[in-house]
C-alpha positions in Angstrom: 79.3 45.6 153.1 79.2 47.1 149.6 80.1 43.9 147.8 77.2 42.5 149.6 74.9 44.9 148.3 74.7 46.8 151.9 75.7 50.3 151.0 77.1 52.0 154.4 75.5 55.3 155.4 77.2 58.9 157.1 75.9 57.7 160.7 77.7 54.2 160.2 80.5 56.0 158.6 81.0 58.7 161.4 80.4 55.9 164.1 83.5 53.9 162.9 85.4 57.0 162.3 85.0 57.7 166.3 85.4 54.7 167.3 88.8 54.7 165.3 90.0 57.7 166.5 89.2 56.9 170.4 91.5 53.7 169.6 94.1 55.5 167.9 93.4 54.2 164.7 93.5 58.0 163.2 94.9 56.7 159.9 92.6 54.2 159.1 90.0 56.8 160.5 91.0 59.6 157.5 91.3 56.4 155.0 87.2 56.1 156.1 86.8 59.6 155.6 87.8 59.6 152.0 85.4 57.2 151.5 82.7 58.5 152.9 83.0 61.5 150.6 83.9 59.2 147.4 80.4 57.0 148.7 78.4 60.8 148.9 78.0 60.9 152.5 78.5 64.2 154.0 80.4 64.4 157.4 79.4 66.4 160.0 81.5 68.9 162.3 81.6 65.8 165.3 83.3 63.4 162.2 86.0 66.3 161.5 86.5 67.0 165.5 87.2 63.3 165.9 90.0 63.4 163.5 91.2 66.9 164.3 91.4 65.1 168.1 93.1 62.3 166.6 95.9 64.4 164.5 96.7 66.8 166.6 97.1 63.8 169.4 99.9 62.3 167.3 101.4 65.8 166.8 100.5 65.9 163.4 99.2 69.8 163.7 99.6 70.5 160.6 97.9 67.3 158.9 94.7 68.5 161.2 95.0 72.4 160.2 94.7 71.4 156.7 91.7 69.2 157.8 90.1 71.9 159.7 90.7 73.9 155.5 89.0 71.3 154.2 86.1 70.9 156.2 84.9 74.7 155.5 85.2 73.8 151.8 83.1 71.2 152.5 80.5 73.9 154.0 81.1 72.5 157.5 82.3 75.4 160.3 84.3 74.5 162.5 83.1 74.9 166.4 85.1 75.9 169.7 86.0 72.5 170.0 87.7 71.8 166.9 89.7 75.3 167.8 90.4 74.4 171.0 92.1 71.0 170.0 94.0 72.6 167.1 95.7 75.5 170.0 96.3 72.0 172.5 97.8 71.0 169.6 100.4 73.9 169.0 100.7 74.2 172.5 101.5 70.5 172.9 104.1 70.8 169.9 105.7 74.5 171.7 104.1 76.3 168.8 102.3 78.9 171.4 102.7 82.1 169.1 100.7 80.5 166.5 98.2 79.2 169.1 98.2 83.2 170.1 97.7 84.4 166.5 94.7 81.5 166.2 93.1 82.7 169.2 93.0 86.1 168.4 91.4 84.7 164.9 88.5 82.4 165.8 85.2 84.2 165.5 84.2 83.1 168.7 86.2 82.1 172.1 85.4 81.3 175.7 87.2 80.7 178.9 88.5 76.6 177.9 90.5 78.8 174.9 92.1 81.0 177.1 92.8 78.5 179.3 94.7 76.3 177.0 96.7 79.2 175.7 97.4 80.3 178.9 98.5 76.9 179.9 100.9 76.5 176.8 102.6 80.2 177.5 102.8 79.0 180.8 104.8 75.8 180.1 107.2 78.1 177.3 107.8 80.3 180.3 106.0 83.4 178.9 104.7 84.3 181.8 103.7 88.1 180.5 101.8 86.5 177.4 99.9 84.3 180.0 99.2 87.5 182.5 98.1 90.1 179.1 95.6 86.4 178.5 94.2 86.6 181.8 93.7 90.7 182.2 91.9 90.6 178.2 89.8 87.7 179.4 87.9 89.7 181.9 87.7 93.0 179.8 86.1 90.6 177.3 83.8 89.1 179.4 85.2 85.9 180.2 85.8 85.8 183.6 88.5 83.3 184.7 87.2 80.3 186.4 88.9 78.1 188.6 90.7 76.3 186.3 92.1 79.2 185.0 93.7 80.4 188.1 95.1 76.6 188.9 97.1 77.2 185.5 98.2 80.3 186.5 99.3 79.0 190.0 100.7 76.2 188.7 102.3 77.8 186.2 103.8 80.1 188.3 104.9 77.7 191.3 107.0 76.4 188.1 108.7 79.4 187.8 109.7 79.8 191.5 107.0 82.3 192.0 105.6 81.4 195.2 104.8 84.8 196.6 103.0 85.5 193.2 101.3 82.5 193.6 99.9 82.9 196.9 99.1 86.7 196.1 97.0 85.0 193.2 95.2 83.0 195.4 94.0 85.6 197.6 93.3 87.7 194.2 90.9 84.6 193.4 88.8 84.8 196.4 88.2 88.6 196.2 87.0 87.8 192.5 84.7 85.1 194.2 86.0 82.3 193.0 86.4 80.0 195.5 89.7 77.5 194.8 89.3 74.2 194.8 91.6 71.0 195.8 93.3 70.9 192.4 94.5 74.7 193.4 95.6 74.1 196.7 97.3 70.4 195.6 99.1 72.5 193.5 100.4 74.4 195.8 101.3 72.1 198.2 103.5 69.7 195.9 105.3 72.5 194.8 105.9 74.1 198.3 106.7 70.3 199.2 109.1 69.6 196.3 111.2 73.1 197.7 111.1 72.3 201.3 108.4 74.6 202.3 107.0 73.0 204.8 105.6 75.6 207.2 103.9 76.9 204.3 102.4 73.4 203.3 101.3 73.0 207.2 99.7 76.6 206.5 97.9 75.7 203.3 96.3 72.6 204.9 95.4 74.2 207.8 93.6 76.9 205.4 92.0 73.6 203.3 90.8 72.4 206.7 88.7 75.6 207.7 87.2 75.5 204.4 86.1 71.8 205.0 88.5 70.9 202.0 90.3 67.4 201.8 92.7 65.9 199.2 92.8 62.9 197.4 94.9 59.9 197.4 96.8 61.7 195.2 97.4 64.7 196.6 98.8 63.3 200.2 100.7 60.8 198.2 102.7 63.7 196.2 103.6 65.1 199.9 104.2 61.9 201.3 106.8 61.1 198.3 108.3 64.9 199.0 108.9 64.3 202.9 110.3 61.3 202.0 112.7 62.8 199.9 114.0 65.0 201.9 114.4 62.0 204.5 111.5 63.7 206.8 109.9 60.7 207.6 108.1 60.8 211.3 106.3 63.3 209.3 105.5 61.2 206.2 104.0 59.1 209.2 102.4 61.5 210.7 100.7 62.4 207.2 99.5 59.0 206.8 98.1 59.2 210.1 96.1 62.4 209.4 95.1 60.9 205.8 93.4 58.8 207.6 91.5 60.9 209.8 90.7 62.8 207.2 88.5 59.6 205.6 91.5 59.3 202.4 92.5 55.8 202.8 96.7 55.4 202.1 97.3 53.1 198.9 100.1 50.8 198.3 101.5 53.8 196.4 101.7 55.8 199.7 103.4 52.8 201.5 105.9 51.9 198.6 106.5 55.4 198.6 107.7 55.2 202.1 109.2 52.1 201.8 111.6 52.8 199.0 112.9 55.7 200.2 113.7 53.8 204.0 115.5 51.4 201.8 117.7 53.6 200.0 118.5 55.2 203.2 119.8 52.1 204.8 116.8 52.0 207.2 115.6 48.5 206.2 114.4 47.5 210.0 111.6 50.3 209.5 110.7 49.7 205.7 110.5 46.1 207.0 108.0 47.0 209.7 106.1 49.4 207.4 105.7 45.7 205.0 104.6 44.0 208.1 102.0 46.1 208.9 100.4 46.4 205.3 97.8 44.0 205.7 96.5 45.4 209.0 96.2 48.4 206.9 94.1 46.1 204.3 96.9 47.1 201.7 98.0 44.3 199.7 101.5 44.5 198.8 102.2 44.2 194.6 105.6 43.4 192.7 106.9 47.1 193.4 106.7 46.5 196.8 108.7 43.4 196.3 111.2 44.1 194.1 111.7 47.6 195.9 112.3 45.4 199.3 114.5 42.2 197.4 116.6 45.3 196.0 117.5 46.2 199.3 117.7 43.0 200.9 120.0 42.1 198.3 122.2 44.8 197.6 122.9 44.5 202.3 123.9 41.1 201.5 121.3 39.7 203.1 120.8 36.5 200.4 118.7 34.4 202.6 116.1 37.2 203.1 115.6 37.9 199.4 115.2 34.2 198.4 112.8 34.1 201.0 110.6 37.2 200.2 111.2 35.9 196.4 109.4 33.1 197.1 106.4 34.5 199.1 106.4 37.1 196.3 105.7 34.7 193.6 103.3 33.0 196.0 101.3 35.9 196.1 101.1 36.0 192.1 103.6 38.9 191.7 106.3 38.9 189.7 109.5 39.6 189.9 111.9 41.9 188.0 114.7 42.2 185.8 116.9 43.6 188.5 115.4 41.3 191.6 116.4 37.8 189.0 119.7 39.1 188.4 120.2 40.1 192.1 119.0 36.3 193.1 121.0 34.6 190.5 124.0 36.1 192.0 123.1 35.1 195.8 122.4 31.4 194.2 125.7 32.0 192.2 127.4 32.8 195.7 126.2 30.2 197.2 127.8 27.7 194.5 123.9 27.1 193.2 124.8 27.5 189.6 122.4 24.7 188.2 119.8 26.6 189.9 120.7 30.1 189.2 120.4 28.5 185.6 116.7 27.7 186.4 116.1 31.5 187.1 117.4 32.1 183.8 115.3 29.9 182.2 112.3 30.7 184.7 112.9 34.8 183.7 112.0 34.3 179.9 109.5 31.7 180.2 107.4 34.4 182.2 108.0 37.0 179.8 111.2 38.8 181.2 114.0 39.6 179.2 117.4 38.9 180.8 120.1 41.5 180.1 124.0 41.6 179.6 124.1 41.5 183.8 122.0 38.4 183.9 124.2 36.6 181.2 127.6 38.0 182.6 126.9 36.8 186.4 126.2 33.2 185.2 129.2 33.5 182.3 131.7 34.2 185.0 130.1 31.1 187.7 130.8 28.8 184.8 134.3 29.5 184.0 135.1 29.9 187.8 133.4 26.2 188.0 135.8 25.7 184.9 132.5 24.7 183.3 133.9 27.2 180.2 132.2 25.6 177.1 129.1 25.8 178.7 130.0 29.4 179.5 130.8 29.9 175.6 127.4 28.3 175.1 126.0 30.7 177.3 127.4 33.4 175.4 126.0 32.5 172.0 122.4 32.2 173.6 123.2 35.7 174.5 122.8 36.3 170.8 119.8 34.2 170.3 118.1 36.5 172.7 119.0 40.0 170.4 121.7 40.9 173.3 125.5 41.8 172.4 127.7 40.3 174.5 130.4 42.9 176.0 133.8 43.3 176.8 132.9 42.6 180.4 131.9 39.1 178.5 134.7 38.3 176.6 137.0 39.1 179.3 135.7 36.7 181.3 135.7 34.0 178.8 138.9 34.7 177.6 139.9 34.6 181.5 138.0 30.7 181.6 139.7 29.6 178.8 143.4 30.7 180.0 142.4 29.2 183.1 141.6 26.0 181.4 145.5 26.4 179.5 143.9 27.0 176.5 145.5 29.9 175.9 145.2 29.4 171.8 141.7 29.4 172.3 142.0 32.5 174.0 144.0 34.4 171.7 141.8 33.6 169.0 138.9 34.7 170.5 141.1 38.1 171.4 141.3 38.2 167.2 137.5 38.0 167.1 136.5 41.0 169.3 137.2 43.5 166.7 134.4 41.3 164.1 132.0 41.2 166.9 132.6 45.9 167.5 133.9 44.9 171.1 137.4 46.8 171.6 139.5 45.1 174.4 140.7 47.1 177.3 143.7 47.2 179.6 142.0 44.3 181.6 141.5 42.0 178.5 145.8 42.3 178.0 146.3 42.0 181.8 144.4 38.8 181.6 146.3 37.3 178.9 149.7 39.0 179.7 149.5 37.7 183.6 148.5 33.9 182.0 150.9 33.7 179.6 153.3 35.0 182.5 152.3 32.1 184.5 152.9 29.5 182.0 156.6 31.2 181.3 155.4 32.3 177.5 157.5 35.6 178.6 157.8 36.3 174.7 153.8 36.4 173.8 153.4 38.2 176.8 156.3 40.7 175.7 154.0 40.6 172.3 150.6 41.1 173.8 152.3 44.4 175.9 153.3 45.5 172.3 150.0 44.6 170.8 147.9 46.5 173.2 150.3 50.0 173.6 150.5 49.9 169.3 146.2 49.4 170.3 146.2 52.7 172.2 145.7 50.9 175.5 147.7 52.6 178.2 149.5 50.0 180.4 148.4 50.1 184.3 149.9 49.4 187.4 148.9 45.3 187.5 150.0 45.5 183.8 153.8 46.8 185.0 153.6 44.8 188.3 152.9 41.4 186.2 155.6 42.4 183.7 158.3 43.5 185.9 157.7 40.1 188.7 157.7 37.9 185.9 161.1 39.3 183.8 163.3 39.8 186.5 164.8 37.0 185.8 164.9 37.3 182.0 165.8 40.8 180.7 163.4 42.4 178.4 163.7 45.9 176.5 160.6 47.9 178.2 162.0 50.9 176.7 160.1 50.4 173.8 156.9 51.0 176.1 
């Protein structure tokens, strides 16, 4: 703008500065800054807050104190705003005794200042500090206000203090401050999350007379906790009085409920619960999926996944890492290499990164198919996509290649291992041992035991039972071993 003879002023300056800051671009923002003094424009306190905002987001406290020093030599005082980001600040970064000392320092508080100190003793477990907060707020004429006390109650349902908690509560109500459905969610996760559940039943009951309701949210985190704890006619009944209440389930509350009946073998119900989504007008997304193809999978039930796969990517959802890998090895089962290979192919053309699994399932088809320089071609794409191949890897080329007699091959590749920082194991020398066994090379195999025990590699029982079928009838000194 300058070199174009349009000389910037302080409103556009502190405009981009904002606007810099909101998108995290607090670097560039304090680059600007310097500037804007260096071009004679004066910032005002909203210019400074941003950046203080910005700093003490990125946990650089310290960078925005010094800020905060230099804005009063610039004749700009800082407001309860800038103070109250600096103490989120220090609380954020577990520096609560100097967010104490600051507070006690500021030439002017009010009940957000408190709060956020009291919120960062809380989470440092200084529950006295956050009590002596709360009794001084009142003698100074701050009253607490509701969020106050949710900090407090939440604070202490953290620390197992449930009877303090409720007793809290009722203090609130005395004080006339009435507690809202942040207080009472509160409450209820936590009394859910330690199986209180005749103390939840009491709290909602108590919400209820008050003409209270929660949020999506708030059922959701109960749902998830009955769920947990495998109570699940009364996750259903939950939904049912979410309903009533006018709070419409989500597909978090149903994948909720449909994960956990997965991972307790219950995959007729989750499976009903999937059926019934879009009579709920819930449409299922990829976490429903993938949560379902998981399970489908891991029963053995390969037909089903593919299926659901397909309808899945019908529906514009996509799948996962762990759902790929699961259907390349039903494909792989099925002897449907060339298209488990597709999947591959399919997995990083939409943006999915295969891992080590989905390399090693396809590695070991190939050399079973005694397609093993394919599977050695496989392994070296491993590399072109930034993954290490492991021992797992190796092992089961090493097993192809034997397989193929190429037991040379083999060896060498043993002799690689070491350049590539993959150690054999017990299984790598059973594999070669047990080959070499088979093809009557009883002396390499005599040298690979002798290789691997000089290695550090404890022999097993297959590594004995290979060693003493195969040189029963040629005597070998195993004293040595």
């Amino acid at each position: 703008m300058a070199r174009h003879g349009c000389v910037p002023d302080a409103v556009l300056y502190q405009t981009v500065i904002h606007a810099l800051c909101d998108q995290g671009g607090v670097a560039e923002a304090a680059t600007l800054l310097d500037e804007m003094f260096l071009m004679g424009c004066p910032a005002d306190v909203n210019t400074f807050d941003d950046l203080v905002r910005g700093l003490c987001g990125l946990g650089r406290v310290r960078d925005a104190a010094r800020l905060v020093d230099r804005m009063m030599m610039k004749g700009c005082t800082p407001s309860m705003l800038t103070y109250g980001f600096l103490m989120e600040g220090l609380c954020r970064a577990r520096q609560v005794d100097e967010a104490l000392a600051m507070l006690g320092r500021v030439p002017e508080v009010n009940v957000v200042l408190f709060n956020t100190v009291i919120g960062g003793c809380l989470a440092e477990g200084k529950l006295d500090k956050a009590t002596e907060l709360y009794e001084i707020m009142g003698s100074k004429g701050y009253p607490p206000d509701v969020h106050t006390y949710s900090i407090l109650v939440h604070g202490l349902c953290k620390l197992g203090r449930f009877g303090s908690a409720m007793r809290l509560l009722g203090e609130m109500e005395e004080k006339g401050c009435a507690p809202n459905v942040m207080t009472y969610t509160t409450l209820l996760h936590s009394f859910c999350r330690n199986g209180m559940w005749d103390d939840t039943r009491a709290i909602l009951d108590q919400m209820s007379a008050k003409g209270l309701s929660m949020n999506s949210q708030g059922y959701n985190g109960m749902i998830y906790a009955l769920c947990k704890d495998g109570k699940f006619d009364d996750a259903m009944r939950l939904i049912q009085e979410m309903k009533s209440q006018g709070c419409k389930p989500d597909i978090c509350t149903y994948n909720t409920v449909i994960y956990h009946l997965c991972n307790n073998d219950r995959m007729e119900e989750a499976e009903h619960v999937f059926g019934n989504l879009l009579e709920e007008g819930v449409v299922a997304n990829g976490i429903t999926y993938n949560t379902l193809i998981h399970a489908l999978l891991r029963s053995g039930r390969w037909q089903q996944g593919l299926r659901l796969a397909n309808e899945m990517v019908l529906n514009g959802c996509s799948l996962d890492v762990i759902s790929y890998n699961g259907l390349i090895k039903a494909l792989c089962k099925e002897g449907n290499v060339d298209r488990s290979m597709g999947l591959l192919q399919e997995m990083m053309e939409k943006g999915i990164k295969p891992n080590n699994f989905s390399y090693n399932i396809l590695i070991s088809e190939l050399c079973k198919a005694r397609k093993v320089r394919d599977a050695l071609e496989l392994s070296k794409e491993m590399l072109n996509q930034g993954l290490t191949p492991d021992i797992v890897t190796y092992n089961t080329l090493i097993n192809g290649l034997c397989k193929m007699g190429w037991t040379h091959a083999a060896l060498n590749l043993l002799e690689k291992l070491p350049n590539e920082n993959v150690h054999p194991d017990i299984i790598t020398y059973n594999i070669l041992i047990s080959w070499h066994c088979k093809v009557r090379l009883l002396d390499d195999a005599s040298m690979l035991l002798n290789k691997a025990v000089n290695g550090g590699i404890v022999p097993n029982e297959r590594t004995w039972g290979v060693i003493v079928q195969n040189f029963v009838r040629q005597p070998v000194n195993l004293e040595a071993y």
